[in-house]
TIMI-2910 file (N, C-alpha, C, CB; in pm, 1 decimal, decimal comma, always signed):
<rs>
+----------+----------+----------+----------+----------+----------+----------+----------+----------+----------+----------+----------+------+
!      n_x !      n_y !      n_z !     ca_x !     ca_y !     ca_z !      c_x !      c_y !      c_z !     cb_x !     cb_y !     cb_z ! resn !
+----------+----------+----------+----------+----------+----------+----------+----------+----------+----------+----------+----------+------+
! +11240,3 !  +3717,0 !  +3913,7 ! +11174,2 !  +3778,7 !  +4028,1 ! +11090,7 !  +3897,5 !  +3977,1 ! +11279,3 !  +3824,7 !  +4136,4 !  Unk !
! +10979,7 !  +3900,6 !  +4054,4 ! +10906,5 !  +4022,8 !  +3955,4 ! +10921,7 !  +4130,4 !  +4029,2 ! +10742,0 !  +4011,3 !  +3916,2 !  Unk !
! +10898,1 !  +4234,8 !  +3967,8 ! +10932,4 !  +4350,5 !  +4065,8 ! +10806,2 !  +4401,2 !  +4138,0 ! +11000,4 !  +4475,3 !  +3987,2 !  Unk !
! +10841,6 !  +4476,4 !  +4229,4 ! +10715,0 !  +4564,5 !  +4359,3 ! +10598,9 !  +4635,0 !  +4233,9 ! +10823,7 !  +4756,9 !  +4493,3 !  Unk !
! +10635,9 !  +4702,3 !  +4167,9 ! +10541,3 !  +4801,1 !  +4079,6 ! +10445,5 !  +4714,8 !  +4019,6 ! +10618,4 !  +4887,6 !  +3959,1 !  Unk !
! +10522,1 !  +4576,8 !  +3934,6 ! +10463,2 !  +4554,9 !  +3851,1 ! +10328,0 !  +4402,7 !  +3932,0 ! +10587,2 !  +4531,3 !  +3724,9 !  Unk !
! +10410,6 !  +4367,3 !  +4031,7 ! +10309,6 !  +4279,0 !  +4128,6 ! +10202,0 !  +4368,1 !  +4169,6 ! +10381,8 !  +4217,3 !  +4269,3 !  Unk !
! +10211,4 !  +4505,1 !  +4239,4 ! +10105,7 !  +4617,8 !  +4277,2 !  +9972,5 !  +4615,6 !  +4142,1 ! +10206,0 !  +4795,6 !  +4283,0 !  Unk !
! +10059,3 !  +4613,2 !  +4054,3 !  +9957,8 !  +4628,7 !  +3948,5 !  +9871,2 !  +4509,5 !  +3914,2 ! +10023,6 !  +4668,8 !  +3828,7 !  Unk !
!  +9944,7 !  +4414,2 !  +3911,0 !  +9856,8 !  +4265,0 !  +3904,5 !  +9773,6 !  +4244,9 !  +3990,9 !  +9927,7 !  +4143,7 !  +3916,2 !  Unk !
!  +9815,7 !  +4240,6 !  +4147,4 !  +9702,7 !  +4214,3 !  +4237,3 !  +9610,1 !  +4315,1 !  +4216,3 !  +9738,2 !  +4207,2 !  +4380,3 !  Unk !
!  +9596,6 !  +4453,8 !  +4208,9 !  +9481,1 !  +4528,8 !  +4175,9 !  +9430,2 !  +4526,2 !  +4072,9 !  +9488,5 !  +4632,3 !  +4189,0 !  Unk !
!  +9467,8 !  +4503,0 !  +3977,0 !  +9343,3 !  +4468,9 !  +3791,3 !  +9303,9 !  +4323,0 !  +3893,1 !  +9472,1 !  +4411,8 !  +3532,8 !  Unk !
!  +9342,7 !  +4266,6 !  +3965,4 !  +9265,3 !  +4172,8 !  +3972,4 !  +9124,4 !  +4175,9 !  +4039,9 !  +9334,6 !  +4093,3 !  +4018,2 !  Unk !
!  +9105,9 !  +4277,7 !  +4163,6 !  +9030,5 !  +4340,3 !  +4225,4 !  +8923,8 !  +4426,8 !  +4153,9 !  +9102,6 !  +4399,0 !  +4298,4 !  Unk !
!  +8944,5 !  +4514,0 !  +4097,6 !  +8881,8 !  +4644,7 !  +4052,7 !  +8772,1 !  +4587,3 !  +3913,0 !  +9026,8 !  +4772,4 !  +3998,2 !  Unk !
!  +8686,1 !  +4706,5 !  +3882,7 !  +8616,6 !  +4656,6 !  +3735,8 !  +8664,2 !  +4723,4 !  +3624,6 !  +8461,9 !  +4677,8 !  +3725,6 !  Unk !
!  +8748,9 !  +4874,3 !  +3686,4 !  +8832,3 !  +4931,8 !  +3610,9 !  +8930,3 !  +4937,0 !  +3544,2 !  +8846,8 !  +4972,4 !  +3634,5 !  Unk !
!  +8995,6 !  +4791,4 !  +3523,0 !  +9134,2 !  +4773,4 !  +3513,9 !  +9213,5 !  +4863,2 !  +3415,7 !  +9155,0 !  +4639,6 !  +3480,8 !  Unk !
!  +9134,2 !  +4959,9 !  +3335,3 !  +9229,5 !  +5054,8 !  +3245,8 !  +9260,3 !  +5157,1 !  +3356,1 !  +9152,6 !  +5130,6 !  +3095,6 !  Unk !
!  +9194,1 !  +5181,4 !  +3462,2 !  +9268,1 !  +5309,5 !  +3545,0 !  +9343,1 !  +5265,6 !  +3630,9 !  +9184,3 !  +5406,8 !  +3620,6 !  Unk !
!  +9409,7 !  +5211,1 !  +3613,8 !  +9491,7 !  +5164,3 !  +3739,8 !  +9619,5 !  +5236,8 !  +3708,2 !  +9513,7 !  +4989,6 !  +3758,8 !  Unk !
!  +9661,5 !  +5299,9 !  +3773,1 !  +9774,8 !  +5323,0 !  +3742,6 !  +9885,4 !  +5327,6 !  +3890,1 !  +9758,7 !  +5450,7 !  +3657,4 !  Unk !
!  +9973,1 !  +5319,2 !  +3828,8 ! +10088,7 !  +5286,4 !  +3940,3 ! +10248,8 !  +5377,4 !  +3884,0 ! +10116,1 !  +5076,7 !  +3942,0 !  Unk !
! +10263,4 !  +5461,9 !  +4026,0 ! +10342,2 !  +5564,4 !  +3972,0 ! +10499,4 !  +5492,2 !  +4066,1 ! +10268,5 !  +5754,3 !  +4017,6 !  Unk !
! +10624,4 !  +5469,3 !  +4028,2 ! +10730,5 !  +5472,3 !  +4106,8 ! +10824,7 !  +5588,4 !  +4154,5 ! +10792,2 !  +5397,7 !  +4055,4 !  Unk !
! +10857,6 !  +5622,1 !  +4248,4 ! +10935,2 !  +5762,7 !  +4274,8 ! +11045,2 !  +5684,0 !  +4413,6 ! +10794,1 !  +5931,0 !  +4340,6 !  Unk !
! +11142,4 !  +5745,3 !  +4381,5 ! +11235,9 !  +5678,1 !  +4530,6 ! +11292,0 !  +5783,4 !  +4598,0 ! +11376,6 !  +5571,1 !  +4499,6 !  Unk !
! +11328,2 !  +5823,7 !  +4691,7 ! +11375,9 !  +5924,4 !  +4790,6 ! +11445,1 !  +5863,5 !  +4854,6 ! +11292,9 !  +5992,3 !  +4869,7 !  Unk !
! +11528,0 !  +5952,4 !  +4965,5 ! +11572,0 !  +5904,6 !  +5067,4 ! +11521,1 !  +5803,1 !  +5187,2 ! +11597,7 !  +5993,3 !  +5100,6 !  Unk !
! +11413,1 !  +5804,3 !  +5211,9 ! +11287,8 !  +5671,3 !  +5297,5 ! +11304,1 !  +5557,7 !  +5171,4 ! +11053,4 !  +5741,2 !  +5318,6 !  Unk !
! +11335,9 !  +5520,3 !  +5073,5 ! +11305,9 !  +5392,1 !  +4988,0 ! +11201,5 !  +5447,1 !  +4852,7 ! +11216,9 !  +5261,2 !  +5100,2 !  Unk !
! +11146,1 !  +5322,2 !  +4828,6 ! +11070,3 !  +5356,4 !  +4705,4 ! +10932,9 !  +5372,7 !  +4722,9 ! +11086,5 !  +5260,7 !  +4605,7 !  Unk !
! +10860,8 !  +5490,8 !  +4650,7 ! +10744,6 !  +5497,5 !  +4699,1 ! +10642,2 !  +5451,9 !  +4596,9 ! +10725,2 !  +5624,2 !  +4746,9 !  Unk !
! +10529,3 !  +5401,5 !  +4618,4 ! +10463,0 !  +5349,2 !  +4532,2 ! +10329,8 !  +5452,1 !  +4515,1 ! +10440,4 !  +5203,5 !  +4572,7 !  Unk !
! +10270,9 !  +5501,7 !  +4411,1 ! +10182,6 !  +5555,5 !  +4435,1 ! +10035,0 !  +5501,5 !  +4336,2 ! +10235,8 !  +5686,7 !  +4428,1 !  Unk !
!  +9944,9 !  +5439,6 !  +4403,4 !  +9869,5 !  +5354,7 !  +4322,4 !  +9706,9 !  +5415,9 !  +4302,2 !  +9875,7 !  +5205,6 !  +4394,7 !  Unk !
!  +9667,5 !  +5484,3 !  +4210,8 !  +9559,2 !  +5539,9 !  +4140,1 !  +9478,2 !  +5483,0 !  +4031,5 !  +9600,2 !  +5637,5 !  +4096,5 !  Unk !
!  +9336,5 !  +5470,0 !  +4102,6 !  +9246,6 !  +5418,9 !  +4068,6 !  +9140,5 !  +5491,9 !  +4045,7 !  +9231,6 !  +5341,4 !  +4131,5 !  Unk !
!  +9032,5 !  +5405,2 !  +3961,0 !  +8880,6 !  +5481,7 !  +3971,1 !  +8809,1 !  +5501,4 !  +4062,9 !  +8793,2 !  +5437,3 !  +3912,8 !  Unk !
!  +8754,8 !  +5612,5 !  +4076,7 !  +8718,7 !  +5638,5 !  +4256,4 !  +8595,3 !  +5568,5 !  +4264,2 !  +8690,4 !  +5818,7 !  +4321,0 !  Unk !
!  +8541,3 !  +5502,0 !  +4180,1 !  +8417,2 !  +5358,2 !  +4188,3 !  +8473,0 !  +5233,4 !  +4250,3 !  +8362,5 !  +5296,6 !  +4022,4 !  Unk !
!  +8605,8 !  +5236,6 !  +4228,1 !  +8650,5 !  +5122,3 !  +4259,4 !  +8771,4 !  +5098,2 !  +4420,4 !  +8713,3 !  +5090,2 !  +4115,7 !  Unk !
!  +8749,3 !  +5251,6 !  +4487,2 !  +8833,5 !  +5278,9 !  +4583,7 !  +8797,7 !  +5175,1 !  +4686,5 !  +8825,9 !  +5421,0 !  +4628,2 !  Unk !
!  +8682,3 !  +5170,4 !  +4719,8 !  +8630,2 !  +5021,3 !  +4782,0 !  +8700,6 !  +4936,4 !  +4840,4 !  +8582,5 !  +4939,3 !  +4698,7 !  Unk !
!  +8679,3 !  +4877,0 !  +4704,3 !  +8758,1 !  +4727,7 !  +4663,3 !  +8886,9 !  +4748,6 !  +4697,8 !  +8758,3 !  +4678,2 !  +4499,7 !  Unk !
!  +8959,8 !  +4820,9 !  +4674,7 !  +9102,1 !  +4828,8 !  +4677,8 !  +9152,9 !  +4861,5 !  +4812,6 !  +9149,8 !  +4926,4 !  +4582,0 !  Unk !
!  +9056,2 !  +4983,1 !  +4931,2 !  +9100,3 !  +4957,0 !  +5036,2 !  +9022,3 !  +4842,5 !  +5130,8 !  +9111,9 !  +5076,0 !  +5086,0 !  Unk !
!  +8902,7 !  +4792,2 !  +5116,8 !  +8872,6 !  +4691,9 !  +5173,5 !  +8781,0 !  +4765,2 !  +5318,0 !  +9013,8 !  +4600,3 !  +5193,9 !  Unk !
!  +8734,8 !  +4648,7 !  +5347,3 !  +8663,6 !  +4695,2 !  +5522,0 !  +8755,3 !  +4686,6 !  +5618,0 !  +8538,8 !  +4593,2 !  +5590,5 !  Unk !
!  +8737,5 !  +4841,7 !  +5682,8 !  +8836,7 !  +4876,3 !  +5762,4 !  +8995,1 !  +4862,8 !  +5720,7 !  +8809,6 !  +4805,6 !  +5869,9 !  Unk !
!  +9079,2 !  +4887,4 !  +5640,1 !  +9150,1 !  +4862,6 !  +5529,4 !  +9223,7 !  +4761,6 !  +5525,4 !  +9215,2 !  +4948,9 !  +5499,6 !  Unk !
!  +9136,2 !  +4651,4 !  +5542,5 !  +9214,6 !  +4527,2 !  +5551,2 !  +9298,7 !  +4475,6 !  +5421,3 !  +9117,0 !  +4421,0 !  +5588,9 !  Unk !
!  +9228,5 !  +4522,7 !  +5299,3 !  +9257,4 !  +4472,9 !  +5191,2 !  +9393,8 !  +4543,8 !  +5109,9 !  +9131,9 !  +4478,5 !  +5122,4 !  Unk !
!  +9403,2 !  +4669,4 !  +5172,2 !  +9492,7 !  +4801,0 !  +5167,9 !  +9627,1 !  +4788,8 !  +5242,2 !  +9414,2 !  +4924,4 !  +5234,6 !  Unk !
!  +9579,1 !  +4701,7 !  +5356,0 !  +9692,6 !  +4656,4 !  +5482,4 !  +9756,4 !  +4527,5 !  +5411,7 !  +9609,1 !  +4606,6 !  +5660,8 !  Unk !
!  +9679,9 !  +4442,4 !  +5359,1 !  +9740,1 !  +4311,6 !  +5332,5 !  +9826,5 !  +4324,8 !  +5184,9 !  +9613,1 !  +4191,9 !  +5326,6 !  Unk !
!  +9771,3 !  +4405,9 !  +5106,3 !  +9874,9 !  +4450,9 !  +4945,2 !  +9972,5 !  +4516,6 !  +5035,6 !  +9795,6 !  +4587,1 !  +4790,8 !  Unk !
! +10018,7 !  +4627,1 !  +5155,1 ! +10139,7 !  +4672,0 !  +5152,0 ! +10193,2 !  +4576,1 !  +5212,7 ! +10165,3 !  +4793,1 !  +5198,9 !  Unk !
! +10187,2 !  +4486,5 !  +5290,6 ! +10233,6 !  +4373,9 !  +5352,7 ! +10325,9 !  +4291,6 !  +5250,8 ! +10113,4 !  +4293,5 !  +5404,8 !  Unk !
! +10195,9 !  +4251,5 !  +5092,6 ! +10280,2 !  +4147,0 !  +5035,5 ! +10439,3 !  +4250,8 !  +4906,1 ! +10128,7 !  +4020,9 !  +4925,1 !  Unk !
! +10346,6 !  +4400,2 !  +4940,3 ! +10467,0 !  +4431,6 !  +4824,2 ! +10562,3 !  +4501,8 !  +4916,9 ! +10419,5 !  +4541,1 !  +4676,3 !  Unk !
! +10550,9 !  +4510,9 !  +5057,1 ! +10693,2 !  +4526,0 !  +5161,3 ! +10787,5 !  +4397,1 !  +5132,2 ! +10647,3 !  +4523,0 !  +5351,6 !  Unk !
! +10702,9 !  +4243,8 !  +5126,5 ! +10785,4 !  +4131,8 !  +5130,2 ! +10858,9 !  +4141,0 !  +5016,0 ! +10718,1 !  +4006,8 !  +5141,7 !  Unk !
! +10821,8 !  +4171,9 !  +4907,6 ! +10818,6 !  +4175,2 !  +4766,1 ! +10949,1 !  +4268,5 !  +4712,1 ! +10670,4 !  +4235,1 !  +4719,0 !  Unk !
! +10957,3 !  +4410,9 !  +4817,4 ! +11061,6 !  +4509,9 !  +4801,8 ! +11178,5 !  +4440,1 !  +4869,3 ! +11025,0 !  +4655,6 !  +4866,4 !  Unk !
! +11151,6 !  +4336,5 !  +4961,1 ! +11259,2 !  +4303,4 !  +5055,2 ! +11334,9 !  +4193,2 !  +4961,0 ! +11200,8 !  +4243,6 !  +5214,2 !  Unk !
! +11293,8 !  +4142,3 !  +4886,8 ! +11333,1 !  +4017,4 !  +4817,7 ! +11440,7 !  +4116,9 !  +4719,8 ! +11185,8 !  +3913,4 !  +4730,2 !  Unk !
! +11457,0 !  +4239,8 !  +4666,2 ! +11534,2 !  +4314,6 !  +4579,0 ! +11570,7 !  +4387,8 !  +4656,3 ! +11487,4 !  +4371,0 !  +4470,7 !  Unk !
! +11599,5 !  +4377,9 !  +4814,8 ! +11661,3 !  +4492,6 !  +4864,3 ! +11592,4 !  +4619,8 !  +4876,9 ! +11762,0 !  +4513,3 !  +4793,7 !  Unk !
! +11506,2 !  +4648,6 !  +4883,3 ! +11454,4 !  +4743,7 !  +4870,7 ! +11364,9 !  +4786,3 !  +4965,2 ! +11417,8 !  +4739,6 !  +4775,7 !  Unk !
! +11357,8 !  +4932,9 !  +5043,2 ! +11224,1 !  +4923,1 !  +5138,0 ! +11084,4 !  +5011,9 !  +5051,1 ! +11267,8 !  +5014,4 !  +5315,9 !  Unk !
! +10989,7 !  +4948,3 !  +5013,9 ! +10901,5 !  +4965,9 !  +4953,4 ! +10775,3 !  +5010,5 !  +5008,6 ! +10898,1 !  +4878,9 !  +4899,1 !  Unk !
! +10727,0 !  +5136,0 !  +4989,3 ! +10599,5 !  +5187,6 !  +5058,8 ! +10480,7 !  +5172,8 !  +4987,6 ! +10606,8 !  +5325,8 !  +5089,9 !  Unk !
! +10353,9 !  +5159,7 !  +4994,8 ! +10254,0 !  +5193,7 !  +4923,6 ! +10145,9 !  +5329,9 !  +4940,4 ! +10195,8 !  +5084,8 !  +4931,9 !  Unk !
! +10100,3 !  +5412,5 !  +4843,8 ! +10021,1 !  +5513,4 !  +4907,0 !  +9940,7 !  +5511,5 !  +4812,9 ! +10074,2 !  +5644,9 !  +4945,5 !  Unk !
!  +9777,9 !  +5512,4 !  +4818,5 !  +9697,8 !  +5474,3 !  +4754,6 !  +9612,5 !  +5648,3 !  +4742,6 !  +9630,9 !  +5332,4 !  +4825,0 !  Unk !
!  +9623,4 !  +5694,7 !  +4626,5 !  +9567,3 !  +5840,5 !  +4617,2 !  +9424,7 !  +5831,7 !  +4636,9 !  +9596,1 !  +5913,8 !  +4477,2 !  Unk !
!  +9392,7 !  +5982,9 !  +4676,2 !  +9241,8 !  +5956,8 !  +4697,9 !  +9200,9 !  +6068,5 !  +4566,9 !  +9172,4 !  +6001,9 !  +4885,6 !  Unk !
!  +9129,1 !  +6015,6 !  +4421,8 !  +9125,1 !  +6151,6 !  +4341,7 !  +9004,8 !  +6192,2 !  +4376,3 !  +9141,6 !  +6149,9 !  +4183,1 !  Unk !
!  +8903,0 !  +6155,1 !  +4463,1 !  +8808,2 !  +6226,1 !  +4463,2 !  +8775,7 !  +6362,7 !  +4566,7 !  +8729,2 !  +6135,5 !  +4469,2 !  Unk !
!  +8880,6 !  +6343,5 !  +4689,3 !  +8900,3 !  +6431,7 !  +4764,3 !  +8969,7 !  +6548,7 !  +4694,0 !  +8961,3 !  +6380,2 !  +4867,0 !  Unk !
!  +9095,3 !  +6493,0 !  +4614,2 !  +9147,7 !  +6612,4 !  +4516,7 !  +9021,3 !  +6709,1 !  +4433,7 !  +9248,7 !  +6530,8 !  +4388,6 !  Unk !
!  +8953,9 !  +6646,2 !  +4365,6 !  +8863,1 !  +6678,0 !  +4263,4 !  +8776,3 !  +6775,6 !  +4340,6 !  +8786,1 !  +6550,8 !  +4199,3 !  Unk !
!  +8756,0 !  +6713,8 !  +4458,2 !  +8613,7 !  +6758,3 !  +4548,2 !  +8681,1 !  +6916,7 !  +4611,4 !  +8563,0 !  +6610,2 !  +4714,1 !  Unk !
!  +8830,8 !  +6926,8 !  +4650,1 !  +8856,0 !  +7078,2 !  +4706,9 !  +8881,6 !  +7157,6 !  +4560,4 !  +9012,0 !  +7091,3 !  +4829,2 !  Unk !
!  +8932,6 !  +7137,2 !  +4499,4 !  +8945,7 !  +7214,9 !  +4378,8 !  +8759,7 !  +7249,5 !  +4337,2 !  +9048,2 !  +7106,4 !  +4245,9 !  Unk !
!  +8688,8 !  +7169,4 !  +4323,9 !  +8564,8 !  +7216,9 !  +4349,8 !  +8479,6 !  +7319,5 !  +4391,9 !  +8544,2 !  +7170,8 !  +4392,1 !  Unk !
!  +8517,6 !  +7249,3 !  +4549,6 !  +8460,4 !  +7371,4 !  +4634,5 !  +8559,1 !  +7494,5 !  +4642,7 !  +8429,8 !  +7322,6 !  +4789,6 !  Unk !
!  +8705,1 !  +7525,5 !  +4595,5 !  +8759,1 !  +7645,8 !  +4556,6 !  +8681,3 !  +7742,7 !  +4506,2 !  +8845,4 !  +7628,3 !  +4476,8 !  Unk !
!  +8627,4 !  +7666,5 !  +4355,7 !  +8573,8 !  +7743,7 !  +4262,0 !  +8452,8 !  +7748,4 !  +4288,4 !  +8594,3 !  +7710,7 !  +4141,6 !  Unk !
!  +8372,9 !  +7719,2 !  +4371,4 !  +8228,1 !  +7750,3 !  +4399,5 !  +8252,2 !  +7878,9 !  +4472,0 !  +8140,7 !  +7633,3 !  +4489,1 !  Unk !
!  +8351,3 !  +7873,9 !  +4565,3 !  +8316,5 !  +8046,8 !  +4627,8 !  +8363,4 !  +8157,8 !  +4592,9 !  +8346,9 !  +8074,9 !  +4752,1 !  Unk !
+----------+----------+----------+----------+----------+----------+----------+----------+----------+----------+----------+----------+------+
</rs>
């Protein structure tokens, strides 16, 4: 059975043109396991889709995916360019 992290990662190198930035972080808390999936912000697009259909349908298959190991499995897809962009405008004023 493959696990949630490592399926997250397959379906997105499959998507993206970036496939060296993909990265996929695991952390678990009390809510289950959280997935945190970071990409090239060229390729944010693709990965959430129009209207985030494409974003909706990956947490769908790696919820099924966490359920098969017991597990309740979240996905959260970082945004680095919003990060990049306030640290930015910090230092501009």
């Amino acid at each position: 059975m493959i696990e949630p992290k490592e399926y997250l990662e397959y379906i997105v190198k499959g998507l993206v043109e970036n496939q060296d930035d993909v990265v996929v972080t695991r952390t678990v808390d009390e809510m289950g396991v959280l997935l945190t999936l970071e990409v090239n912000p060229d390729d944010m697009g693709q990965v959430i889709g129009r209207q985030g259909a494409t974003a909706k349908a990956m947490r769908t298959l790696i919820r099924v995916c966490g359920m098969k190991s017991q597990e309740r499995v979240n996905v959260k897809i970082s945004e680095p360019d919003k990060d990049a962009a306030a640290e930015e405008s910090k230092s501009a004023e």
